[in-house]
VEXMARBA-967792 format. One record per residue (C-alpha): residue number from 1; residue in three letters; x, y, z. Coordinates in Angstrom, 3 decimals. Example, Ala and Ser with C-alpha at 12.3 -4.5 7.8 and 13.67 -1.06 7.14 Angstrom:
2
    n  res        c1        c2        c3
    1  ALA    12.300    -4.500     7.800
    2  SER    13.670    -1.060     7.140
END
This chain:
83
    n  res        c1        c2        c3
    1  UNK     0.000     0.000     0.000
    2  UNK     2.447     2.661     0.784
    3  UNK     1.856     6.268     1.219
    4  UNK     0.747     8.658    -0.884
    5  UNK    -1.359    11.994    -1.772
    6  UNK    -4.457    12.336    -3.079
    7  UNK    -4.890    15.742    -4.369
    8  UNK    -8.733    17.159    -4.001
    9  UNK    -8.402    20.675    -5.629
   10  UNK    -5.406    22.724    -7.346
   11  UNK    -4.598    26.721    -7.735
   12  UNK    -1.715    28.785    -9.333
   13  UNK    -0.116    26.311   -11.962
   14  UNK     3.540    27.322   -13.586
   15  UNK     4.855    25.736   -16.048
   16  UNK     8.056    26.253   -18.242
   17  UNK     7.055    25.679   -21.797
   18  UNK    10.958    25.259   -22.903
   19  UNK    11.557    22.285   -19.911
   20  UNK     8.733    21.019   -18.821
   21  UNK     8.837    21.860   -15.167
   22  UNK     5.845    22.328   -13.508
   23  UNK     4.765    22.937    -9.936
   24  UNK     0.433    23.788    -8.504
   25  UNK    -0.479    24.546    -5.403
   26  UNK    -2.450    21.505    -3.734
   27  UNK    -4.728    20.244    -1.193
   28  UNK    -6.285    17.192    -0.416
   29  UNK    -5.253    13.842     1.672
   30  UNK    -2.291    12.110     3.125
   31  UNK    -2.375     8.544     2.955
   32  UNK    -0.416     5.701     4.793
   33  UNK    -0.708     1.833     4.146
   34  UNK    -3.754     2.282     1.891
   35  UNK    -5.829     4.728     4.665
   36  UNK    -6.329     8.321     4.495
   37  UNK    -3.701     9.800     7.575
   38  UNK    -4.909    13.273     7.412
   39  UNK    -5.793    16.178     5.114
   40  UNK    -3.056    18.590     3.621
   41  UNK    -3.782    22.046     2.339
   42  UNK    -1.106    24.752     0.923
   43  UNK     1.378    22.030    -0.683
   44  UNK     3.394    22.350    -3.977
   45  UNK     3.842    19.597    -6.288
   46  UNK     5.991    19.648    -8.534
   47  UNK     7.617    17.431   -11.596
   48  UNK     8.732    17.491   -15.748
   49  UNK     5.790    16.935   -17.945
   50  UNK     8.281    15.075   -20.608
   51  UNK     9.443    12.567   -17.337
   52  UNK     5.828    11.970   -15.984
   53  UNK     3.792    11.276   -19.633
   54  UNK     5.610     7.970   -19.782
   55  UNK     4.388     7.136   -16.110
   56  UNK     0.714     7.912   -15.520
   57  UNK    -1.681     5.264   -14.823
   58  UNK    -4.730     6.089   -15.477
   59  UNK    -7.712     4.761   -12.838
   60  UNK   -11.245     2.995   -13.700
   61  UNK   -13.169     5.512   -12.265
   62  UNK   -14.512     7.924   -14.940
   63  UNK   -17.281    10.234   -13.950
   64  UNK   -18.887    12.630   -16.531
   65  UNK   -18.979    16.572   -15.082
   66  UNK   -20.163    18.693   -17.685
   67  UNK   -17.592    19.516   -20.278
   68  UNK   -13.928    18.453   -18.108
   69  UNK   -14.042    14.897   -17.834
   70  UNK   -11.479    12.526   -17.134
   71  UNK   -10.699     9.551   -14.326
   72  UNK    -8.124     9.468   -11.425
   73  UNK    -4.354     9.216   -12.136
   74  UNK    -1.954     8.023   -10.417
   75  UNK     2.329     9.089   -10.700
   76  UNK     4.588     8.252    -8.907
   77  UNK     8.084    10.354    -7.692
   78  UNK     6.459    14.456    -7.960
   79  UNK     8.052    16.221    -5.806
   80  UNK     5.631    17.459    -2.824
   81  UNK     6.737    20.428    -0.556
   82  UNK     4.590    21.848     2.415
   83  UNK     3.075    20.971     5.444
END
């Protein structure tokens, strides 16, 4: 199971068109060995759009919300900074 963050909502995106790097502001949930630990607001995540295309995982959970649609991801190794 592992730990892990599930993010909930996401403000302020950057993103360097000429690397790749990218970093939002985050909040959502901690989790540890499969169970939500406790919520997190105020993080940064951060990563290389190039490095993390050839990781995502897509999840089985589609739900259709007006015109944005798309299911869960998961990727693994962002970098997460904050409380």
């Amino acid at each position: 199971a592992g730990a892990g963050l599930l993010v909930t909502s996401m403000f302020g995106p950057s993103l360097n068109a000429n690397t790749g790097d990218w970093s939002v502001g985050c909040s959502g949930h901690w989790f540890e060995d499969g169970e939500i630990a406790y919520p997190v607001t105020e993080i940064t995540v951060a990563g290389n759009l190039i490095d993390i295309y050839g990781r995502l995982i897509p999840g089985s959970d589609l739900e259709i919300r007006r015109s944005a649609n798309a299911p869960s991801i998961l990727v693994d190794a962002l970098s997460i900074a904050g409380k």
